[in-house]
C-alpha positions in Angstrom: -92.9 -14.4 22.0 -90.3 -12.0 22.1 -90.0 -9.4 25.0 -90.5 -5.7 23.1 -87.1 -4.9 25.0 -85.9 -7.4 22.4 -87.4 -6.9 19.2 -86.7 -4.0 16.1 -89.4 -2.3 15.4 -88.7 0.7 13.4 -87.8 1.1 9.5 -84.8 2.4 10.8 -83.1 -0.2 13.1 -83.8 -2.8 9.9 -82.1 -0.4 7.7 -79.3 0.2 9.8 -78.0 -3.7 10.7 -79.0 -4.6 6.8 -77.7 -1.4 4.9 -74.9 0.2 7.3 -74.5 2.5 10.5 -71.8 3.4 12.6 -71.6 -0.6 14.4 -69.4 -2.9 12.7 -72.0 -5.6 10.6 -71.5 -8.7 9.6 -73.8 -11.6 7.5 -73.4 -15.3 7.7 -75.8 -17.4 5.8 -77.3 -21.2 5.1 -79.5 -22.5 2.7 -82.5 -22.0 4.7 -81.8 -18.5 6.5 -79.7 -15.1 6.4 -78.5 -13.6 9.4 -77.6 -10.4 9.6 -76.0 -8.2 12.7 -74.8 -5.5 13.9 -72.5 -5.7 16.7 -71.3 -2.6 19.1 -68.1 -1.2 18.4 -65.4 -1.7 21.3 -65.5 -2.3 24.8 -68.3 -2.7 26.3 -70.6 0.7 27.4 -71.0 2.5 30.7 -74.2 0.8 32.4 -76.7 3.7 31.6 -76.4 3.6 27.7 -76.6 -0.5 28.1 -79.3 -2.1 26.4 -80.5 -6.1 25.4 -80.2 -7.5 22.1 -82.8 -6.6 19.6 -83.6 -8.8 16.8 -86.1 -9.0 13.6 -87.1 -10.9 11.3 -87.4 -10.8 7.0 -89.7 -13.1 5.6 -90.5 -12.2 2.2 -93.2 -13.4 -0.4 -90.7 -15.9 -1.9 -91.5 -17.6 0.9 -95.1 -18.6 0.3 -98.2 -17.0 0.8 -99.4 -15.6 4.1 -100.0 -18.6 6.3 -96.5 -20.0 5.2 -94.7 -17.0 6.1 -96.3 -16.3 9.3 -95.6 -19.8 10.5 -91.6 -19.7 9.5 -91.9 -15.9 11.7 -93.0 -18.1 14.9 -90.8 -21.0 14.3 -87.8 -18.2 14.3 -89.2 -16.1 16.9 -89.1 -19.2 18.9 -86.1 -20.0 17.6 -84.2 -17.0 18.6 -85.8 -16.7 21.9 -84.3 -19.4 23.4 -81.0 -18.1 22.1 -81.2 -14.2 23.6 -78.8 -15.4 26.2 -75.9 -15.9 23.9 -76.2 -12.3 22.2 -73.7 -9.3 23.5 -75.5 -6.7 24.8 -76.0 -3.8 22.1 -76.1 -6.3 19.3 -79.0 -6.2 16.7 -79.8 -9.1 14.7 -82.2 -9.2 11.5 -83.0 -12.9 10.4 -83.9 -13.3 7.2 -85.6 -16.7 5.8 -85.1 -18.0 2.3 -87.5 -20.0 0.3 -86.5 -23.1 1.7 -87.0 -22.4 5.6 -90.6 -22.9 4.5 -90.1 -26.8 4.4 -87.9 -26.9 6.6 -88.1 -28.5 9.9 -87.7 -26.5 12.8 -84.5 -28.8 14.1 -83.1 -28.0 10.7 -84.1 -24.2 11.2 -82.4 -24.5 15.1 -79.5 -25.9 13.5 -79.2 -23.6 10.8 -79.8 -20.0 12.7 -76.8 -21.8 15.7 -74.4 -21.8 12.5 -75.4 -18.7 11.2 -74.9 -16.8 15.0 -71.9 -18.4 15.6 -70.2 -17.1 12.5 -71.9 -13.7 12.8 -70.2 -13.5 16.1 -67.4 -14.8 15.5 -67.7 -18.1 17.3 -65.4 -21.5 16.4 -69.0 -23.3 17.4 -72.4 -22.5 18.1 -73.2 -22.9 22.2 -75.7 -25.1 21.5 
């Protein structure tokens, strides 16, 4: 499970890394998931205003029913957990799953959310 420290919670946060904002956004996708984020502008902040990665997750009812969706949100929470360490500070993160993700193994999901991150933030490779 995700720390809260590390998770969006509000209508807002979503809105703002999938609709716009003042942070510069940017979306990279695969067949089995979207990722979208918004990254802080500039150098990095004075330590006070300093705060972890946030990330959430879309999972809609293209998916599959209930059961289906809630199992693709713990295989990316997972996921993404194991991953916090490679996120700037300040950055927000909203993954969201396509239809396929719910067949997908969760190597393949890995796999697909490392290629996703490392074109979101601008990374020649994932560090995986």
């Amino acid at each position: 499970m995700l720390p809260r420290r590390h998770r969006l919670t509000r209508p807002d946060d979503y809105r703002a890394v999938l609709r716009g904002g003042r942070q510069r956004r940017r979306r990279a996708g695969t067949d089995l998931l979207v990722v979208h984020a918004a990254l802080p502008d500039g150098p990095a902040a004075p330590e006070p205003t300093r705060r972890p990665p946030r990330v959430g997750f879309v999972v809609s009812r293209a998916v599959g029913g209930s059961v289906v969706r809630h199992r693709v949100v713990r295989r990316l929470r997972a996921l993404v957990s194991d991953r916090l360490g490679s996120l700037p500070e300040g950055t927000d993160v909203v993954v969201r799953a396509q239809p396929a993700a719910a067949g997908a193994s969760s190597a393949a999901l890995g796999q697909a959310l490392d290629h996703a991150l490392a074109r979101v933030l601008g990374r020649s490779g994932s560090d995986r």
